[in-house]
N, C-alpha and C positions, 0 to 999 in steps of 0.2 A: 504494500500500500504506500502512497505516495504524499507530502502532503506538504504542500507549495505555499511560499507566504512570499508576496511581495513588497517592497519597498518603494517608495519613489518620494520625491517633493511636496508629494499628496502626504503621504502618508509619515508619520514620525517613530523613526527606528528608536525606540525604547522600551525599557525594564517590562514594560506591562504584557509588550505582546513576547519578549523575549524570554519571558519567566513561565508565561504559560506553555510556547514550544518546551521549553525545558524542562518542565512537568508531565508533559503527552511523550518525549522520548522515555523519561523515567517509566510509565505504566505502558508504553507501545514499544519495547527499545528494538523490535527488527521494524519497524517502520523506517522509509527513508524522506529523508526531507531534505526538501530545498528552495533556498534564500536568495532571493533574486533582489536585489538592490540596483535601480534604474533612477541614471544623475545621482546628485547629490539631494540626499534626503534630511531634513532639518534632526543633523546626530545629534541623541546625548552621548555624553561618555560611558551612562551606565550602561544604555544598551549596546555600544560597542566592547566594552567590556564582559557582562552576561555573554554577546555573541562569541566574542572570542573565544570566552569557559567552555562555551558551546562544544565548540568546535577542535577543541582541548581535549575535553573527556571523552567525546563522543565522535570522533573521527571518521567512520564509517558511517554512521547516520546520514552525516551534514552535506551536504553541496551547497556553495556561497557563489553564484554567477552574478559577478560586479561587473556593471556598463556604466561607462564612463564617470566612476564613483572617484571621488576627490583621490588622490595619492595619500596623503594624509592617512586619511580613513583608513586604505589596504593596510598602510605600512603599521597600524597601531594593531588590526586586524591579527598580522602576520607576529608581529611581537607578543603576542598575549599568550603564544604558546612556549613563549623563551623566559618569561618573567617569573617573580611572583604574585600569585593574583592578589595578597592583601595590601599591594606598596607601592601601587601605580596614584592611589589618587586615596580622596575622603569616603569613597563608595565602600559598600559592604557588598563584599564579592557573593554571589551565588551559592547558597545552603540547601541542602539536603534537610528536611526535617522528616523524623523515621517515624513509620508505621504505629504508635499507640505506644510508645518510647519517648522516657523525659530523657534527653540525650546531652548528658552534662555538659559533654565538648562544645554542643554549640551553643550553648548558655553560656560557656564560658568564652566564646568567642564576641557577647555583644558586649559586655565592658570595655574589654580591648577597642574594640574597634569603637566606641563612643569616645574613648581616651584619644585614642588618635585624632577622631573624627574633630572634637575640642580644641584639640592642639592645633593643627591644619589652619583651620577655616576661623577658629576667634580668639589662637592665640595661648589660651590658657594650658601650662601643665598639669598634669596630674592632677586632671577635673573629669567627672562624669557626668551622665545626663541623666538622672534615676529614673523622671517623668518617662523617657525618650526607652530605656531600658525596661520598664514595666512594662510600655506599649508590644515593645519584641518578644518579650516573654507572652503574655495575653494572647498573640495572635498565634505563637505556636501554639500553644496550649490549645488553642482551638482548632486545630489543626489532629494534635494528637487526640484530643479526649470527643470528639462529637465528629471526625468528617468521617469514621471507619473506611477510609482509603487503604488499599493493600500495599500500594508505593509511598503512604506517607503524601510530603508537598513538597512544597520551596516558598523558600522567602531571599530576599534581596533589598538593597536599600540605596539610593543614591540622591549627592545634595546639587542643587542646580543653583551657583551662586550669580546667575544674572535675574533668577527669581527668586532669589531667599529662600528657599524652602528646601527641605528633604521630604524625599517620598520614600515608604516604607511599602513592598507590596510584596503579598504573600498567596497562593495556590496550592488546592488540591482537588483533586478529581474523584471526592469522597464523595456522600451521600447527598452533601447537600444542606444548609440551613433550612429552607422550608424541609424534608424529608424527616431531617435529626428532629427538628420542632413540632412539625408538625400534628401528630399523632397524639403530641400529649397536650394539644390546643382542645379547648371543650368544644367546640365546631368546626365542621369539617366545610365550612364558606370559605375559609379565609384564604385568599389570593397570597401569593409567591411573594410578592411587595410587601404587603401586609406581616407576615412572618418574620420575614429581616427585618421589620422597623418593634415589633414584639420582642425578638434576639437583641435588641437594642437599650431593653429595658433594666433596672437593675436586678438584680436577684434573680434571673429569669432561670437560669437550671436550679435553681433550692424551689421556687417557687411549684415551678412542677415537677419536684421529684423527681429530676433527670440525675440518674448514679454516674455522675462526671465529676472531674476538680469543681471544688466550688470557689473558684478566683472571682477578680474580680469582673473578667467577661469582656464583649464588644462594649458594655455600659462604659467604661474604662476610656475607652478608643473614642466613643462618640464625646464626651465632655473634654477631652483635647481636642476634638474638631473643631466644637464650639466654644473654646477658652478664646481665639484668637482671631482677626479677620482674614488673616492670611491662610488657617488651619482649614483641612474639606479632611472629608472620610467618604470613600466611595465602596460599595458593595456590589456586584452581581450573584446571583447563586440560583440557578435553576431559570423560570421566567422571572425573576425579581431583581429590579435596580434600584437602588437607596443612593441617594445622594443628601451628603449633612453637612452646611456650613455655617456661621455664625449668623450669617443673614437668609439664609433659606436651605431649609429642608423638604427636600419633595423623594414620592419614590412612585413605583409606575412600572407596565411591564417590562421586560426588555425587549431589547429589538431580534435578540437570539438567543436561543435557551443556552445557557453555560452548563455546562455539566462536572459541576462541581462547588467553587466558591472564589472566588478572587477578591481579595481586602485590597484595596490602596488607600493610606494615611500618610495624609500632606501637612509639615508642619514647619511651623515659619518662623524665619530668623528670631524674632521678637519671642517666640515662644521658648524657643534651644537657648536661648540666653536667659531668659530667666527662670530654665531649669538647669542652669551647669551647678555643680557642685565642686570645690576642689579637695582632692583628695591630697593627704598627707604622705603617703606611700608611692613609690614608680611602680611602673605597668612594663610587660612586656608589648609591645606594640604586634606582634606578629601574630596574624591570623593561622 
């Protein structure tokens, strides 16, 4: 099976659509795919970088047919297989998160890479982002404890300093938010939209008796959306789209069913600055 994604000037080569390819090779991996990038498409670095992981780990999967794509671009492309992936930039390189597994490795890999992230981009040594930290924790966790996905997901993060913000986005091709929720809702009405913006609420697995972590949940994620004007928290999961920001929250169906769950949390300079903290102790910086 074959399974073609194109790029061009239209479209913007980033984390979102790169994270998801990277989670369809995880649960398909004799699936082959191939990446057509046509001109120069409006890059970020995270998704050149994801691409390049890509194409790293999975070598046999991938085919990348570049038409008249900047030099630039190839040549970062082509070094991402000679590098190390944690020390190119502020991004949080592409994770594995396992199958219904608290997987301390990469727990332990978001402080580091917030440390770094800190230092980098505002400066500060031997500072953390606890806010920014919690968030990463919470969305694996939902990942491990509600998506019953047999490949687990991914998560990824990278900061875009010509908009202030970092995006956090994470996937799995598990059951589903309305599926996991649904059943234990007292009415069997409720629309796909409607389910994600109820997963949104606080206490929502104690509330119905779901035997999962009882953290503190997407409730967590969306009051950081809504802390800042800069901050959005977007959802799809099934036919269900949530969109949450300080000045409007709407949600509705989607224009194509997702088969599974995709979180992206945007959060903005104003916000990362007044959750650094400075730590007393050094850090190893290495992913």
């Amino acid at each position: 099976m074959s399974y073609q994604v194109e790029f061009s000037n239209r479209r913007h080569l980033d984390d979102e659509e790169m994270i998801v390819i990277a989670n369809r090779i995880l649960q398909f991996p004799d699936e082959q795919y191939k990446i057509t990038i046509i001109e120069d498409p409006f890059v970020s670095i995270g998704g050149l970088t994801t691409l390049g992981l890509l194409k790293k780990t999975h070598p046999d999967n991938i085919e990348i047919d570049i038409n008249r794509i900047g030099q630039a671009c190839l040549s970062f492309i082509d070094r991402m297989g000679l590098i190390n992936e944690g020390s190119m930039n502020s991004n949080f390189p592409l994770q594995h998160i396992q199958a219904g597994i608290v997987d301390g490795n990469l727990y332990a890999k978001i402080p580091k890479w917030l440390e770094r992230f800190a230092s980098r981009e505002f400066g500060y040594n031997h500072a953390s982002l606890g806010e920014v930290q919690q968030a990463c924790y919470e969305l694996i966790n939902n990942v491990v404890d509600h998506s019953l996905s047999p490949t687990g997901g991914m998560i990824c993060g990278s900061y875009f300093p010509n908009h202030n913000n970092l995006q956090i986005s994470v996937v799995d091709f598990g059951i589903s938010i309305p599926k996991s929720l649904g059943p234990h809702l007292a009415s069997d009405n409720w629309t796909d939209d409607a389910i994600i913006n109820e997963s949104l609420k606080p206490n929502v697995s104690r509330r119905l008796g779901l035997e999962h972590n009882y953290g503190m949940g997407l409730d967590l994620i969306k009051t950081y959306a809504l802390s800042d004007s800069g901050c959005s928290l977007k959802i799809i999961s099934r036919d269900g789209f949530v969109s949450v920001t300080r000045e409007l929250a709407h949600a509705r169906r989607s224009d194509a069913q997702f088969p599974g769950t995709f979180v992206r949390l945007c959060l903005s300079k104003t916000f990362l600055e007044r959750s650094i903290e400075i730590n007393s102790e050094t850090s190893n910086f290495d992913l």
